[in-house]
N, C-alpha and C positions, 0 to 999 in steps of 0.2 A: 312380601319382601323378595320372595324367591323369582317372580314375574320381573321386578324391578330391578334386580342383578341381571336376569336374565337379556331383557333389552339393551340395557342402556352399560354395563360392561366391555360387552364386546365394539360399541361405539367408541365409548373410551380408551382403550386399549388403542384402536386403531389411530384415533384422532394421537394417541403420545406417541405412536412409531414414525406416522408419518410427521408429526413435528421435529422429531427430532431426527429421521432423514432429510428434512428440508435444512435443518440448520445445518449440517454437517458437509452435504455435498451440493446444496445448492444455491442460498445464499442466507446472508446472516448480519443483525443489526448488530453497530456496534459504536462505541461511544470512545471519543479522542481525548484522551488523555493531558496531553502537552501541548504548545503552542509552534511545533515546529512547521506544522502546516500555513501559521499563519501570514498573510489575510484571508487567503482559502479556504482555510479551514478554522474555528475555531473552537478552544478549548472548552469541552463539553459537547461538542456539535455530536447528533446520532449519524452515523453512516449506515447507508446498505449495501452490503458487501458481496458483489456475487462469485462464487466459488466455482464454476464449472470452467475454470481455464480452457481445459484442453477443447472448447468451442470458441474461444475465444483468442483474437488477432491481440497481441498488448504490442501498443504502439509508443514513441516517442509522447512524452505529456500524461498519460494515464498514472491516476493516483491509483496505486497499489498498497494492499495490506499484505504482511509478508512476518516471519520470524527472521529475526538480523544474524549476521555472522558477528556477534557479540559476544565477548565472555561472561556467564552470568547471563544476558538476557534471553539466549537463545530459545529458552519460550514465551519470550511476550510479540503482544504485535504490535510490530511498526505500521507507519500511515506514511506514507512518502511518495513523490512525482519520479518519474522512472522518466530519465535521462539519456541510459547508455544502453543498448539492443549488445546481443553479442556479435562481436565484431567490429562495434563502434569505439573510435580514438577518443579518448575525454579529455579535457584541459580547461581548465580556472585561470585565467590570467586578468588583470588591465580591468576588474570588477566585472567581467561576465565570463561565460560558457562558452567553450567551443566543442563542436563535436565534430569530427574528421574534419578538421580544418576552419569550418563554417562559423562562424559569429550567431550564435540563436537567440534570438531577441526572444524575452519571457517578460510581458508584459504583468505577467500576476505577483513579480516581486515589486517589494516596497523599497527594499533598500539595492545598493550595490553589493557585492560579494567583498568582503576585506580581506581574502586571502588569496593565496594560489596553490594550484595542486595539479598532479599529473606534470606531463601528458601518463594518460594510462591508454592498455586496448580489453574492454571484455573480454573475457573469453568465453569457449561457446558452452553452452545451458547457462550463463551466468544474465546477471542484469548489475546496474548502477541507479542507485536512487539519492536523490536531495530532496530535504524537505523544501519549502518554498519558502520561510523564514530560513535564508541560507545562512546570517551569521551568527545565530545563533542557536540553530538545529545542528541535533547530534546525529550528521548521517557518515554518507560513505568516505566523505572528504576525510572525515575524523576518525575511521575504524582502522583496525591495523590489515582488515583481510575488505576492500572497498565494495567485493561482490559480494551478491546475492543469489546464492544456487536456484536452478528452477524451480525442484522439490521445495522448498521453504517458500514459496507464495502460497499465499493462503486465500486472495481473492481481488479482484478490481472494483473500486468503486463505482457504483452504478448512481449513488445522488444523495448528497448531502440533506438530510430531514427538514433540518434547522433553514435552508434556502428555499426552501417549499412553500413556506406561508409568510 
C-alpha cells in the first residue's frame, strides 16, 4: 500500500493542480444556458472558452463570455457577440446596427431588430454586446448601465462542440 501511495499520489495531486490551473486561466467548457445566442448558438450547446485575453485581439463579431453589469446577475455568465470596441458610436434604428455611422450587415440574424436604441459612444476599458437572437435576448440594449467593463470578461469563444460533428 505504502509503494502505491507512494507512486501514483504525487501523479495525482499534480494531474488536480494543473486541471484546475487550466480551467481557471486558460480555457474552459462550458454549456449555454438561454436561446439568446440563437441560431448561432443553441440552448444547451457546450462552448470552449478561452481565457487568456490579455494574448488575445477581441475584435468586432467575437462571441465573448463575460459577467454582465446586471443587478443580481453580476455573477453569472453571459454568451453574447461584441458589437461596440471602445470608442465605438452604436445605434439601432430602421431594424439594423450602425456602428460610427456605418450600416453592418450581420447575416447570422434571423429576424430584424424591433426596436431602437442609442446613439451611444463606449467608453474606454468598456465593450457592447448583443446576443444574435436580438428581439428577444436580454443584452445591452435592455440593461440600465449597456457596458461591459474589461475586468468582467471571462473569455472568447474559441468553437462551439455541438458544430463539430
Amino acid at each position: 500500500m505504502k509503494k502505491f501511495l507512494k507512486q501514483w499520489v504525487p501523479s495525482i495531486a499534480i494531474g488536480i493542480i494543473l486541471s484546475l490551473f487550466i480551467r481557471t486561466y486558460v480555457a474552459e467548457a462550458m454549456r449555454v444556458p438561454t436561446g439568446s445566442m440563437i441560431p448561432t448558438i443553441q440552448i444547451n450547446d457546450r462552448l470552449v472558452v478561452e481565457k487568456m485575453l490579455w494574448l488575445t485581439t477581441l475584435k468586432h463579431g467575437d462571441i465573448v463570455v463575460f459577467n454582465p453589469p446586471v443587478p443580481g446577475d453580476e455573477q453569472k455568465k453571459y454568451v453574447k457577440r461584441l458589437m461596440g470596441l471602445p470608442g465605438d458610436t452604436i445605434e439601432i434604428k430602421d431594424g439594423a446596427l450602425y456602428r460610427n455611422g456605418d450600416r453592418i450587415e450581420e447575416p447570422y440574424l434571423q429576424d430584424k431588430m424591433d426596436y431602437t436604441f442609442g446613439p451611444v459612444t463606449v467608453p474606454a476599458d468598456h465593450y457592447f454586446f448583443l446576443g444574435d437572437n436580438r428581439n428577444t435576448s436580454y443584452d445591452a440594449h435592455l440593461w440600465s448601465t449597456p457596458f461591459v467593463a474589461k475586468d468582467k470578461l471571462i473569455g472568447k469563444v474559441l468553437v462551439d462542440v455541438n458544430n463539430l460533428f
